[in-house]
PyMOL CGO cylinders between C-alpha atoms (Angstrom):
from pymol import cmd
from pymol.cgo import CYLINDER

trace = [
    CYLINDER, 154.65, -67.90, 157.12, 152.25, -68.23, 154.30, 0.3, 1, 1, 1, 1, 1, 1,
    CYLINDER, 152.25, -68.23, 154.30, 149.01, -66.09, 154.25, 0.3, 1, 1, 1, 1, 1, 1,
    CYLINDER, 149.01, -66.09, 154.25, 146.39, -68.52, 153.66, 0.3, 1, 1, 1, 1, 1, 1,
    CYLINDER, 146.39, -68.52, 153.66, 143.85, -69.05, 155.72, 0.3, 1, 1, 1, 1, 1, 1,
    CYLINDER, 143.85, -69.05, 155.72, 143.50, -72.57, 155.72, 0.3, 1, 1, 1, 1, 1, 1,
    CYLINDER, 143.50, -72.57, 155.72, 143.14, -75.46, 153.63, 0.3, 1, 1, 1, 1, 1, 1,
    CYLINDER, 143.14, -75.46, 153.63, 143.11, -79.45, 153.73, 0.3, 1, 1, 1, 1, 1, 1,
    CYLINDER, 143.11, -79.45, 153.73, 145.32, -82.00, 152.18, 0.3, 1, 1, 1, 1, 1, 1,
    CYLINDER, 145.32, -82.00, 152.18, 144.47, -85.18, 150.50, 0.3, 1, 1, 1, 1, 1, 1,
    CYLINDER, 144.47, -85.18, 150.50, 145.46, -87.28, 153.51, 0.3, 1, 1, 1, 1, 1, 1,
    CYLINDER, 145.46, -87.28, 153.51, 142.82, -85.50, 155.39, 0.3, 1, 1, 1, 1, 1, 1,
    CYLINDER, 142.82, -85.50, 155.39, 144.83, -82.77, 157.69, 0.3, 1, 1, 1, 1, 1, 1,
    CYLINDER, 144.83, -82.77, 157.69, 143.95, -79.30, 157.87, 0.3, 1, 1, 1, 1, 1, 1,
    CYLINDER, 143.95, -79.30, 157.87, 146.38, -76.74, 157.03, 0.3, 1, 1, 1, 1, 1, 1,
    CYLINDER, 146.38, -76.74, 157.03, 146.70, -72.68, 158.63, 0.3, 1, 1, 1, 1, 1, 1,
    CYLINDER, 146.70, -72.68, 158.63, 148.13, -70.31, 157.99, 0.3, 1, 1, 1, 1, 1, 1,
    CYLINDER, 148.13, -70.31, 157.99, 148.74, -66.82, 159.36, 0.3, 1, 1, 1, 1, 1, 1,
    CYLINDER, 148.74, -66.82, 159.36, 145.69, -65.33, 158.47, 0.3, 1, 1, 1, 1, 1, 1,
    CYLINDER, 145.69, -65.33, 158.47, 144.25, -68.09, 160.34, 0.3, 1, 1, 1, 1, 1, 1,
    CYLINDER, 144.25, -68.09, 160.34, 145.45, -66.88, 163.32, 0.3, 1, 1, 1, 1, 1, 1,
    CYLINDER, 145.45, -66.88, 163.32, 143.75, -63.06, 162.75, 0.3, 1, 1, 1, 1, 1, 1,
    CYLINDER, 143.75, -63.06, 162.75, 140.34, -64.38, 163.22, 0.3, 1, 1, 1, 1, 1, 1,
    CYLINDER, 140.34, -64.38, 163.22, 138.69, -64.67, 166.71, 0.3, 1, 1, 1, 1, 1, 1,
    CYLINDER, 138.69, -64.67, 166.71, 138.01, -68.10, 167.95, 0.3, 1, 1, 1, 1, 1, 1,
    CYLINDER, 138.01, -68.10, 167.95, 134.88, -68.16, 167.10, 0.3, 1, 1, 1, 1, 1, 1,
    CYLINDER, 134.88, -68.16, 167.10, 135.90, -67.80, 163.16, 0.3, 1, 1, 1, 1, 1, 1,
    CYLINDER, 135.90, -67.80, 163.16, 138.41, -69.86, 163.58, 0.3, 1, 1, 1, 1, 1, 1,
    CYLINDER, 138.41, -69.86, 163.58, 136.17, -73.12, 164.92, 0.3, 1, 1, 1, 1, 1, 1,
    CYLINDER, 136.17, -73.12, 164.92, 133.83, -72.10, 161.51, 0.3, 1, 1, 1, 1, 1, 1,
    CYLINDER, 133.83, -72.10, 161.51, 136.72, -72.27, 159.21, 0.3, 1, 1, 1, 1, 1, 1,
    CYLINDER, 136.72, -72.27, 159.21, 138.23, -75.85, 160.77, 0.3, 1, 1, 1, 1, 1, 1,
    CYLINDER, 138.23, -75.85, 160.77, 134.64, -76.90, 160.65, 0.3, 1, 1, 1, 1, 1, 1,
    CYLINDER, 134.64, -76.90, 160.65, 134.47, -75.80, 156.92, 0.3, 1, 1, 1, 1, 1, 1,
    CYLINDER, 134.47, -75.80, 156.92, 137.69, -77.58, 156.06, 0.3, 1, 1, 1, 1, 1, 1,
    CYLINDER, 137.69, -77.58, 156.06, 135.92, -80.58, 158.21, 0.3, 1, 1, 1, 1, 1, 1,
    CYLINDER, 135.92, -80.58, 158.21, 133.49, -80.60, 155.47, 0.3, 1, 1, 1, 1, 1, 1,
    CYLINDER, 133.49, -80.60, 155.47, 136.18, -80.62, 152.69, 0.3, 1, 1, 1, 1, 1, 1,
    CYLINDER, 136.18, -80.62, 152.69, 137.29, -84.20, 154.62, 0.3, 1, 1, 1, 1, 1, 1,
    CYLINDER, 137.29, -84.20, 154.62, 134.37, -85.76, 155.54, 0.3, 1, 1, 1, 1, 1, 1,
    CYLINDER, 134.37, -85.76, 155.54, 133.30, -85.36, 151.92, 0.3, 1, 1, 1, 1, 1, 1,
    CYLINDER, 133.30, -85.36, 151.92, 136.87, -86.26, 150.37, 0.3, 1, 1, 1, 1, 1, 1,
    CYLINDER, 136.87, -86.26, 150.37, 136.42, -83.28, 147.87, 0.3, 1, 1, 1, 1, 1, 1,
    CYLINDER, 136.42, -83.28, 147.87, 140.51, -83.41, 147.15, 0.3, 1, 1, 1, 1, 1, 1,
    CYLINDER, 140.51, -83.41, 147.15, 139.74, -87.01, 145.89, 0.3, 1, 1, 1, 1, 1, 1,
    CYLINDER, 139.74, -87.01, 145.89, 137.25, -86.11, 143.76, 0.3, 1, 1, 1, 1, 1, 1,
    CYLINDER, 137.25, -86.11, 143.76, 139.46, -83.13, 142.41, 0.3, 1, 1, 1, 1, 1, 1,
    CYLINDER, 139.46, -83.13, 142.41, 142.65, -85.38, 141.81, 0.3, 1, 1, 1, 1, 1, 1,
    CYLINDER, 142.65, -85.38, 141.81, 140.50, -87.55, 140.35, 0.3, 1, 1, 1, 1, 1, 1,
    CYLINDER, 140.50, -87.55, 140.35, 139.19, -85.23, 137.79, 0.3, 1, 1, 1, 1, 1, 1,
    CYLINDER, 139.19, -85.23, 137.79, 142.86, -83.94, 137.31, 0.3, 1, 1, 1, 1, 1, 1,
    CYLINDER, 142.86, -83.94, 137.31, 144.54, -87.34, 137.26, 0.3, 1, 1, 1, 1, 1, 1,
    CYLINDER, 144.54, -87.34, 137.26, 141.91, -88.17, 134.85, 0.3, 1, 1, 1, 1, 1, 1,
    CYLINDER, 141.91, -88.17, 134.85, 142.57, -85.36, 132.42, 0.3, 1, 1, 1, 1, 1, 1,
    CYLINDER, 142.57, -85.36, 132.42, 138.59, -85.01, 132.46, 0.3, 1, 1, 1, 1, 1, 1,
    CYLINDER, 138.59, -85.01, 132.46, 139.53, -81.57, 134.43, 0.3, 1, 1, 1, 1, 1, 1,
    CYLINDER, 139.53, -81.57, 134.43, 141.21, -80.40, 131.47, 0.3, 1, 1, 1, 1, 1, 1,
    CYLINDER, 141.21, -80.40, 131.47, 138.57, -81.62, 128.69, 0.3, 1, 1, 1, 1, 1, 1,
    CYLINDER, 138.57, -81.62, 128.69, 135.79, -80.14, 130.91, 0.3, 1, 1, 1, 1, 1, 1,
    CYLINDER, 135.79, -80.14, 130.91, 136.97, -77.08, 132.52, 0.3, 1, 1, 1, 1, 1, 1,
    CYLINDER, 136.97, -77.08, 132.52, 133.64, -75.40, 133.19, 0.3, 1, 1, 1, 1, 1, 1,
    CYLINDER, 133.64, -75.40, 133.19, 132.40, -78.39, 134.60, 0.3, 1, 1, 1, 1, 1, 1,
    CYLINDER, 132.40, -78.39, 134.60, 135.04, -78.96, 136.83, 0.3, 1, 1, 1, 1, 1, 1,
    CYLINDER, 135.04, -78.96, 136.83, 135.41, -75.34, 137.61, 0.3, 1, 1, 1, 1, 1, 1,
    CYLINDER, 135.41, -75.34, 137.61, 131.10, -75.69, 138.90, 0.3, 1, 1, 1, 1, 1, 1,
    CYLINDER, 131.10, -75.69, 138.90, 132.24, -78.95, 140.67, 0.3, 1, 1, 1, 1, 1, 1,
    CYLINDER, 132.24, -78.95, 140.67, 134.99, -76.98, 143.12, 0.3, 1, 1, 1, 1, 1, 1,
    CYLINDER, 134.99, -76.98, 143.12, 132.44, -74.49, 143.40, 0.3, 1, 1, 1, 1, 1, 1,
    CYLINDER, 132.44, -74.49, 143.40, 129.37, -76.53, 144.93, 0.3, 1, 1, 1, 1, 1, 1,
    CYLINDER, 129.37, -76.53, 144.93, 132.08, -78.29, 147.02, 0.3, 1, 1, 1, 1, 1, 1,
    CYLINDER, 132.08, -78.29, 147.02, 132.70, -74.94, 148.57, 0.3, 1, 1, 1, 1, 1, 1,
    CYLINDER, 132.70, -74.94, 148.57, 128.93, -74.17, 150.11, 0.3, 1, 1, 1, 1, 1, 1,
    CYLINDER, 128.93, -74.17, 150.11, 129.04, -78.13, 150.89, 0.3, 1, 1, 1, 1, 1, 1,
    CYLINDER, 129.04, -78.13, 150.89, 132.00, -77.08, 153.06, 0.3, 1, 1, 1, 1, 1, 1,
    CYLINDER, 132.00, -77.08, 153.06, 129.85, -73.97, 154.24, 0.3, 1, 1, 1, 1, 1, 1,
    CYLINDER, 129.85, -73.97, 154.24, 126.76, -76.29, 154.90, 0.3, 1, 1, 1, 1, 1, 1,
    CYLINDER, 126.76, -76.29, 154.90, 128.60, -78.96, 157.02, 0.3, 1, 1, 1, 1, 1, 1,
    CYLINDER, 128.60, -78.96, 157.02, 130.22, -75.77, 158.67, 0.3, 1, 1, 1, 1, 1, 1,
    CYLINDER, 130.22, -75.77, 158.67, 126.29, -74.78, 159.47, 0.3, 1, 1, 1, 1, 1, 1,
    CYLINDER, 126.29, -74.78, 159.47, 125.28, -77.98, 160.15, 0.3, 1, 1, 1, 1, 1, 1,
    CYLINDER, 125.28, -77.98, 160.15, 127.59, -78.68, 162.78, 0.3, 1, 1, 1, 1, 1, 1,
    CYLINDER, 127.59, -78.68, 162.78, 127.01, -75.61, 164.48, 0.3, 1, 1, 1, 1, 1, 1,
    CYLINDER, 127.01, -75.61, 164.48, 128.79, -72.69, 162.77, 0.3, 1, 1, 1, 1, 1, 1,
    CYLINDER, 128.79, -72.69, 162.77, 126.56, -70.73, 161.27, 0.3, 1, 1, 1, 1, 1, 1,
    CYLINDER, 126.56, -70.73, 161.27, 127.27, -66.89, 162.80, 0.3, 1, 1, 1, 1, 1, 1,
    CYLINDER, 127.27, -66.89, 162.80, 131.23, -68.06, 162.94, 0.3, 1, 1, 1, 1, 1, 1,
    CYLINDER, 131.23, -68.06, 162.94, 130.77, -68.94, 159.46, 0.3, 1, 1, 1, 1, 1, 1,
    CYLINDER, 130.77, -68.94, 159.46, 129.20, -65.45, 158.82, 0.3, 1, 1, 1, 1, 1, 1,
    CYLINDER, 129.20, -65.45, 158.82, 131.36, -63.87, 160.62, 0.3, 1, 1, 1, 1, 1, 1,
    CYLINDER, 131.36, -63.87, 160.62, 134.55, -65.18, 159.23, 0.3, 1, 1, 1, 1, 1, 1,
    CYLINDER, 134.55, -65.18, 159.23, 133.51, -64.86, 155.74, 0.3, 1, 1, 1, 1, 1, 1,
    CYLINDER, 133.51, -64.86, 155.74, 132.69, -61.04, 156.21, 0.3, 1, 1, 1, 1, 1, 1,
    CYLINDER, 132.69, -61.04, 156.21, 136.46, -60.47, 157.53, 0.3, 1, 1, 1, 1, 1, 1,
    CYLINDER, 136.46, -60.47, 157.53, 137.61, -62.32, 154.30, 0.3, 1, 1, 1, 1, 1, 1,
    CYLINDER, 137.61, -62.32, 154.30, 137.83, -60.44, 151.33, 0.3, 1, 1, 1, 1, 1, 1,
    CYLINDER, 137.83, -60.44, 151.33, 135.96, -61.02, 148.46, 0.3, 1, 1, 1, 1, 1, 1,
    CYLINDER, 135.96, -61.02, 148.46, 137.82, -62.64, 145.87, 0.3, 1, 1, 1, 1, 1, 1,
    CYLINDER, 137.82, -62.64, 145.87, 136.15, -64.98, 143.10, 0.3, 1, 1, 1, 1, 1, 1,
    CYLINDER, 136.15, -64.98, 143.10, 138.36, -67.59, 141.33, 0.3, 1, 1, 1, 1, 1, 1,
    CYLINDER, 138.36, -67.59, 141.33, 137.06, -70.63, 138.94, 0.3, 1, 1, 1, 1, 1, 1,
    CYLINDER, 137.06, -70.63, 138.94, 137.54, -72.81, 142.12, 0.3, 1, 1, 1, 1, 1, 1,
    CYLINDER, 137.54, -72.81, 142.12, 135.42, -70.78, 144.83, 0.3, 1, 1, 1, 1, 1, 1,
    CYLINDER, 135.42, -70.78, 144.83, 132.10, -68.32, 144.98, 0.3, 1, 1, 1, 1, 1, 1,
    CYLINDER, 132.10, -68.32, 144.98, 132.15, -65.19, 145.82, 0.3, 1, 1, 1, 1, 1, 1,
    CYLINDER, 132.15, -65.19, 145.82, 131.83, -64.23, 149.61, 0.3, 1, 1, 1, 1, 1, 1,
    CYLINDER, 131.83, -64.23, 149.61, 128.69, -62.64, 148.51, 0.3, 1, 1, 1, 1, 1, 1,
    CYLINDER, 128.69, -62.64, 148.51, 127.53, -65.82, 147.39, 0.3, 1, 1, 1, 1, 1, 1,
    CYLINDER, 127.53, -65.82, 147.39, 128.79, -68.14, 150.26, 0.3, 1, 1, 1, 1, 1, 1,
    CYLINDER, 128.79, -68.14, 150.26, 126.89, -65.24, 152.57, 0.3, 1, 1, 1, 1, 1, 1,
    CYLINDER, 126.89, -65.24, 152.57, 123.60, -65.27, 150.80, 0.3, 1, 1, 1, 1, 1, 1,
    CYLINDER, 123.60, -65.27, 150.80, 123.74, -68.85, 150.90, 0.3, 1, 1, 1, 1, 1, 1,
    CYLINDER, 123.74, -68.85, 150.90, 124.28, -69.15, 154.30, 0.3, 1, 1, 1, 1, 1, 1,
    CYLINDER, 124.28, -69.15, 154.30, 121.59, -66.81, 155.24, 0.3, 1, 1, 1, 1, 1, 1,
    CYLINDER, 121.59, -66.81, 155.24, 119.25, -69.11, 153.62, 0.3, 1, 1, 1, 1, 1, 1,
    CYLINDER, 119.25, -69.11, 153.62, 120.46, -71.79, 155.91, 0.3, 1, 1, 1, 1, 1, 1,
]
cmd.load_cgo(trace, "trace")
């Protein structure tokens, strides 16, 4: 099995994987709800767009800030559906890794305290 903890697919299913299943329920209802977000707002769409595009390529930075914000829009639908302390909770299990595509758990945290 894959360590991941989860992720969605284009054709709007959610995806877990092993590290999923570490978390405690309560986690684990703030990270579907945080892929949720990814769906409801078709944020793979808008990526393959960019990609398909080549606009992703021309415009790295730009579509490197793009993946970001759609991260704490995931984290705010999360919230908004109910998931805040899940949300906290999970992402202070997580470790902190920043990539071009996703903020820092610091950052997800400190926005979600300001929720």
């Amino acid at each position: 099995m894959r360590k991941f903890y989860a992720y969605t697919t284009p054709w709007g299913t959610i995806r877990t994987g092993s590290l999923f299943k570490k978390l405690t329920p309560r986690e684990q209802l703030a990270v579907w709800a945080h892929e949720r977000g990814h769906i409801v707002h078709k944020h793979a769409w808008k990526r393959m767009l960019w990609v398909f595009t080549g606009y992703a390529l021309f415009h790295r930075e730009k579509y490197f800030a793009m993946c970001r914000a759609q991260e704490f829009e995931a984290d705010s639908y999360a919230v908004k559906t109910g998931h805040l302390v899940g949300m906290i909770l999970a992402l202070s299990r997580i470790a902190s890794v920043k990539t071009d595509t996703h903020p820092s758990r610091e950052e997800r945290l400190a926005r979600l305290r300001n929720e």
